[in-house]
C-alpha positions, 0 to 999 in steps of 0.5 A: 279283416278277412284272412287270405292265407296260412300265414295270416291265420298263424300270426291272428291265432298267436296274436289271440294267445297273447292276450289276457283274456280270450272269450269263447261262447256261440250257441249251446251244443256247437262245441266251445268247450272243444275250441277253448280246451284246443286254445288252452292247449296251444297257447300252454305249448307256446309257453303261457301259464294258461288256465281254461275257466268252466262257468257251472258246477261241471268240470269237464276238462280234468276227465279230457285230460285224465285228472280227477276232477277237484270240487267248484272252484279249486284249480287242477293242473293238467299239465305242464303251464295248462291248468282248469277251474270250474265256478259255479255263480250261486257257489261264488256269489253265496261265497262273497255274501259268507264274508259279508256274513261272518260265520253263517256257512256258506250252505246255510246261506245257499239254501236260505230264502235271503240269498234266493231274495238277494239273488233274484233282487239283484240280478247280474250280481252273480255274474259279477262276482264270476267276472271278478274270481276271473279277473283274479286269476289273471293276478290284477288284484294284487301286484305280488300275486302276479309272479304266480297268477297265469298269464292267460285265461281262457274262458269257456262262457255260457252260450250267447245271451248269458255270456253277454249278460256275464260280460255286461255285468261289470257295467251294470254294478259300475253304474251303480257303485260309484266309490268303494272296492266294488267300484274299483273292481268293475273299473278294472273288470271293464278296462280288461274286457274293452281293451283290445290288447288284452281281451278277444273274443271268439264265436264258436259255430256250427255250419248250420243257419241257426249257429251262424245267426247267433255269431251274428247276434253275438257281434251285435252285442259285443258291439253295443255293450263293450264297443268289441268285435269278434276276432274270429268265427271258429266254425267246428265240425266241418264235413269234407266235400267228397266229391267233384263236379264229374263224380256227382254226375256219375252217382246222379247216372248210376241211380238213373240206371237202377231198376224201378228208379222210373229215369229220376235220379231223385227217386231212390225211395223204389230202390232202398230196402223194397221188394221191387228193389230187385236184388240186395246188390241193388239195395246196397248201391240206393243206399250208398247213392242217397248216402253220398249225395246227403253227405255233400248236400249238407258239406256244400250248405255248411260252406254257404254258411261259411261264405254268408260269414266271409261276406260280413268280413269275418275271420274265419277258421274251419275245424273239420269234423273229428271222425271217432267213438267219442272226444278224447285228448287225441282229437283235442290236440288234432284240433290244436294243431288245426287252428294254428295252421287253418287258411281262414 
């Protein structure tokens, strides 16, 4: 499965957006909502009626895009074919249990101890009831819905463990329920999410050891659970390697010269901001020397780790590190254009 060139990864990531469903998740902080924003984007501008789906009360990608945010639940248009929501599990499970209710309000119901028994005396159950409010935006539920429902969701999951319990959820209720429409929807939620012509799923990582374990763990998972694999590892904020062979030699040289640096290149900490450093000039090039070689210390183990992925035959796209004040739609659409483009 491991890509070999620019063609390849052009043809993988139409093939991913020609799904119904595309998982993003990885570890927390590693920039899924960045990647699955870019997804959505893309695969809006290939044509698809695309909604970007956020798990918990914040919605992020209406202020990426300029929009005013809309409360839990209700979809806001972002531009053309791209849309978001939000879904907030508590917000949806004590919407379902209302139905059941009757007149009771949802916020009533929210805040009284028999939803927080219910919650804690079913877990998953919140889980399921997002799975489902997902599966409808895909229009499965209802066969004169689909003109309208999108043809593309893209979900922007909760980090690892919660993402698979997410996903897990359809089979635990299904075990469950053997007839009745909560049975019929977690037949249909697990055909959806097991099928690989219609579902992938994507890892998103840092290159740091702790993010790649998770992408690992998350393959484990997926297989055990769902009987899926990973369609890719998308490794975000990728630092160039600056500097050749050659150029590495002339930087150990030029702080092997330096004065108070005893002929160690390591040992700079004379050098740096000291009396005995000598002059500001001499400062200013320790600094610019310890700069340098930390910069390409932590590009070269980002690459390690990028290799320690290809070994387990991954595919793997790199997003480069996006320089700049903050995220904006600028560098999300740079960031699009990257993962069409990117040799894994």
């Amino acid at each position: 499965m491991r890509a070999t060139g620019l063609s390849h990864t052009a043809t993988a990531m139409q093939s991913l957006t020609d799904r119904k469903l595309l998982v993003i998740t990885g570890k927390g902080g590693v920039g899924k909502t960045t990647i699955a924003s870019a997804l959505g984007l893309l695969a809006a501008r290939r044509g698809r009626r695309t909604i970007v789906v956020e798990v918990g009360e914040e919605s992020r990608l209406p202020r990426l895009f300029g929009v005013t945010a809309p409360r839990p639940g209700v979809e806001c248009r972002l531009e053309e074919r791209l849309s978001s929501i939000s879904i907030d599990p508590d917000r949806a499970l004590a919407e379902w249990l209302q139905v059941l209710g009757g007149r009771v309000s949802g916020r009533v119901l929210a805040s009284s101890g028999t939803f927080q028994y219910f919650a804690a005396a079913a877990p998953g159950a919140k889980e399921l009831v997002t799975m489902t409010k997902i599966w409808r935006l895909l229009g499965e539920e209802a066969p004169r819905s689909r003109a309208r429902a999108h043809e593309l969701v893209v979900l922007d999951a909760p980090a690892t463990g919660h993402a698979l319990g997410l996903l897990g959820s359809p089979h635990t209720f299904g075990a469950i329920a053997r007839v009745g429409p909560i049975a019929r929807q977690t037949h249909k939620l697990q055909e959806l999410l097991q099928s690989p012509a219609r579902s992938a799923y994507l890892a998103v990582a840092l290159g740091t050891e702790m993010a790649v374990t998770e992408a690992l763990e998350l393959q484990e998972g997926l297989r055990s659970g769902l009987g899926r694999e990973l369609a890719a590892v998308v490794v975000n904020a990728l630092l160039p390697l600056r500097f050749t062979a050659a150029e590495l030699r002339r930087i150990a040289s030029l702080s092997e010269s330096a004065p108070g640096n005893g002929g160690d290149p390591r040992n700079l900490s004379h050098i740096a901001g000291t009396p005995a450093a000598g002059t500001e000039t001499e400062a200013v090039r320790a600094s610019a020397i310890a700069a340098a070689r930390a910069v390409h210390n932590r590009a070269r183990f980002q690459r390690n780790q990028l290799a320690r992925l290809r070994r387990r035959d991954f595919a793997v796209l790199g997003v480069p590190f996006v320089w700049g004040a903050g995220l904006d739609l600028a560098a999300v659409q740079h960031i699009a254009k990257r993962l069409e483009r990117l040799p894994t």
